[in-house]
C-alpha positions as CSV (number, residue, x, y, z in Angstrom):
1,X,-19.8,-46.8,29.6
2,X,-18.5,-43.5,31.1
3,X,-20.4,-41.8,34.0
4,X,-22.0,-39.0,31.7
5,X,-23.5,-41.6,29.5
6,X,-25.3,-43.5,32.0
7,X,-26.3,-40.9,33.5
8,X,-27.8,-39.6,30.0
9,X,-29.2,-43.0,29.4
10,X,-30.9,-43.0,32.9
11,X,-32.6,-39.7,32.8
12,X,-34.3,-40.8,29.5
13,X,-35.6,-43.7,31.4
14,X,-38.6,-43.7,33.2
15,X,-39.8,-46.4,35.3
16,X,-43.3,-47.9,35.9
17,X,-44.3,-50.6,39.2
18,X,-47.3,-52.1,38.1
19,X,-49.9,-53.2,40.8
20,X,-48.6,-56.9,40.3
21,X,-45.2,-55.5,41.4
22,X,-43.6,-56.3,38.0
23,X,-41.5,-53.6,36.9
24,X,-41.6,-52.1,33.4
25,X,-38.0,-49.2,32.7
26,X,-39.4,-47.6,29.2
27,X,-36.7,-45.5,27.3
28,X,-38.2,-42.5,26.1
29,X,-38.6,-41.4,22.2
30,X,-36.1,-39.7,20.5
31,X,-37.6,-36.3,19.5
32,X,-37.9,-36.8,16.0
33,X,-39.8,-40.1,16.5
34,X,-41.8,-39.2,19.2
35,X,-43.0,-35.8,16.7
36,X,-43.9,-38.3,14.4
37,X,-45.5,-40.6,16.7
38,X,-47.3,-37.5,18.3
39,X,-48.8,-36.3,15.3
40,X,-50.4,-39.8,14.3
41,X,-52.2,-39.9,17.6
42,X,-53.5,-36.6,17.6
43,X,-54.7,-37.2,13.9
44,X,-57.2,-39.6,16.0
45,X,-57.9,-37.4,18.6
46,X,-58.2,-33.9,18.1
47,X,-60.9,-34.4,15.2
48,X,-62.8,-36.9,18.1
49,X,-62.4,-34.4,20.8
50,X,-63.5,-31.5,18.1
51,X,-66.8,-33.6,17.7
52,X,-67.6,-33.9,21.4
53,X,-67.2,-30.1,21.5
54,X,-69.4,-29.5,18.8
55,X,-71.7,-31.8,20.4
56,X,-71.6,-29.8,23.5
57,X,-72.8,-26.8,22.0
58,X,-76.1,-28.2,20.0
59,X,-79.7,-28.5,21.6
60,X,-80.3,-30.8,19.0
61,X,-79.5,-34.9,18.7
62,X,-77.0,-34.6,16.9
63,X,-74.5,-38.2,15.9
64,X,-72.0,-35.9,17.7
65,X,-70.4,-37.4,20.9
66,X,-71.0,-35.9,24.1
67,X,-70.4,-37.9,27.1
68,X,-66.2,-39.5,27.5
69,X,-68.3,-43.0,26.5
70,X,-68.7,-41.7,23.6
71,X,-65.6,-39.6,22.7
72,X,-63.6,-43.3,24.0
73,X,-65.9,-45.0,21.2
74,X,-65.4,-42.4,18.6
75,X,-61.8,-43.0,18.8
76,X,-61.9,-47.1,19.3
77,X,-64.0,-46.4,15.9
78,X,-61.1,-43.7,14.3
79,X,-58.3,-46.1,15.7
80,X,-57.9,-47.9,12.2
81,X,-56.0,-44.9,11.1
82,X,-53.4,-46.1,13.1
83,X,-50.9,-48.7,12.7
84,X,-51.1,-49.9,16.6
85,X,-48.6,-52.5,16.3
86,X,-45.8,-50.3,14.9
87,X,-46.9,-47.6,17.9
88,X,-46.6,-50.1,20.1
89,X,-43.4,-51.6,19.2
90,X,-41.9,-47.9,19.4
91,X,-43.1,-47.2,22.7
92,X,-41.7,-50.7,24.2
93,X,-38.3,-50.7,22.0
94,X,-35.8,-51.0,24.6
95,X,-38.5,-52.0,27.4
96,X,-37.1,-53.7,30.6
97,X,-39.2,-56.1,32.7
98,X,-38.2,-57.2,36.0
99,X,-41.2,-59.6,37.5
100,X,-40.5,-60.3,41.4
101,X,-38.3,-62.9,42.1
102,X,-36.7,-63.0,38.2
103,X,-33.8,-60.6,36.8
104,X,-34.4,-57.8,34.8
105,X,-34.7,-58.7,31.4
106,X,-35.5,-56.9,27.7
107,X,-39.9,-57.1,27.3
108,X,-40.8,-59.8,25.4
109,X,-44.6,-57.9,24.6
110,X,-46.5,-60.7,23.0
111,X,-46.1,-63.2,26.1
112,X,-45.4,-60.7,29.1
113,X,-48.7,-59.4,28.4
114,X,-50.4,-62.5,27.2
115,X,-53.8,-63.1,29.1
116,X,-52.7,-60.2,31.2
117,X,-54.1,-57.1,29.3
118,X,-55.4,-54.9,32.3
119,X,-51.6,-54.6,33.0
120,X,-50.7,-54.4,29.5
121,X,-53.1,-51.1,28.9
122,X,-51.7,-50.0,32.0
123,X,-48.7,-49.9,31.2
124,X,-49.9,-48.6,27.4
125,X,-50.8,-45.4,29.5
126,X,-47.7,-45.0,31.7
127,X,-45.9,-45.3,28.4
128,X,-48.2,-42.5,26.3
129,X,-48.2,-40.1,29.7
130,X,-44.5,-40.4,29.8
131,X,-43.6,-39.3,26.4
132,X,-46.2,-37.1,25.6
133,X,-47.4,-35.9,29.0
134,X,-45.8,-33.3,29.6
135,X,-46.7,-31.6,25.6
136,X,-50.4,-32.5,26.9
137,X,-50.4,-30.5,30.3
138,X,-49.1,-27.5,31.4
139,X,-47.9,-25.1,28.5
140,X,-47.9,-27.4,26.1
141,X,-51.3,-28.1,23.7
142,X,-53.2,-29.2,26.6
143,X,-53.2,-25.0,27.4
144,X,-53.6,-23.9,23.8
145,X,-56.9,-26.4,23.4
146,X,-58.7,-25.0,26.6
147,X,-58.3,-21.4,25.2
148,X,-59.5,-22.5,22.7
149,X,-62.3,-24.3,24.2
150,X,-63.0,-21.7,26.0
151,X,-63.3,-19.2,23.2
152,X,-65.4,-21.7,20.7
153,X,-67.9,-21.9,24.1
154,X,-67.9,-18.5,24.4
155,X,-69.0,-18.0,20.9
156,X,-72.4,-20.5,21.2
């Protein structure tokens, strides 16, 4: 592999240390896939996220969420929509592990992570901030959704 490539290969590689020390290099989605892969997720959160606003703005008990607890439930109960293992398997395609004191080696997910799931969801949300961070912060929908915010609170 010439220089270019690797150095292409590495900046689409983003590494995460967990607090065991274990080492987890994800390569990031392809554009097309991580659209894709975008779009299923927020077909789970933005109507979630839209009810805990709505919720916001009523005096009345509504069924609507209005505290994160409830949002986080709302989307644990909206979750079947999505087809986790086939997310999962995308995010993790390619995964390196390196556990102290063993050579780097391609993720095995099932038994890296087995018994070991406080890890595993950590590393779950290194790997959804890393592809979809930065479309989440900045200018990207995370900007759009608090104007918008802002406007729907304006409005009650």
């Amino acid at each position: 592999m010439d220089l270019q490539v690797a150095q292409i290969s590495e900046k689409f590689r983003k590494t995460f240390t967990a607090e065991s020390g274990t080492k987890y290099t994800l390569k990031m989605l392809p554009a097309m896939r991580g659209a894709i892969l975008g779009k299923q997720l927020l077909n789970v959160m933005l109507p979630a996220a839209g009810k805990t606003l709505d919720g916001m703005q009523q005096d009345d008990d509504l069924l609507e969420p209005r505290t994160f607890s409830d949002l986080a439930t709302m989307l644990c109960e909206r979750s079947d929509k999505l087809d986790l293992q086939a997310i999962l398997t995308e995010l993790f395609n390619d995964c390196l592990i390196e556990i102290p004191g063993e050579t780097q080696r391609k993720l095995h997910f099932d038994t890296d992570f087995m018994c070991n799931y406080s890890e595993m969801i950590a590393t779950i949300q290194f790997a959804l901030n890393a592809n979809f961070g930065d479309a989440m912060q900045g200018k990207g929908i995370g900007l759009h959704l608090m104007a918008l915010v802002t406007k729907i609170m304006g409005q009650g």
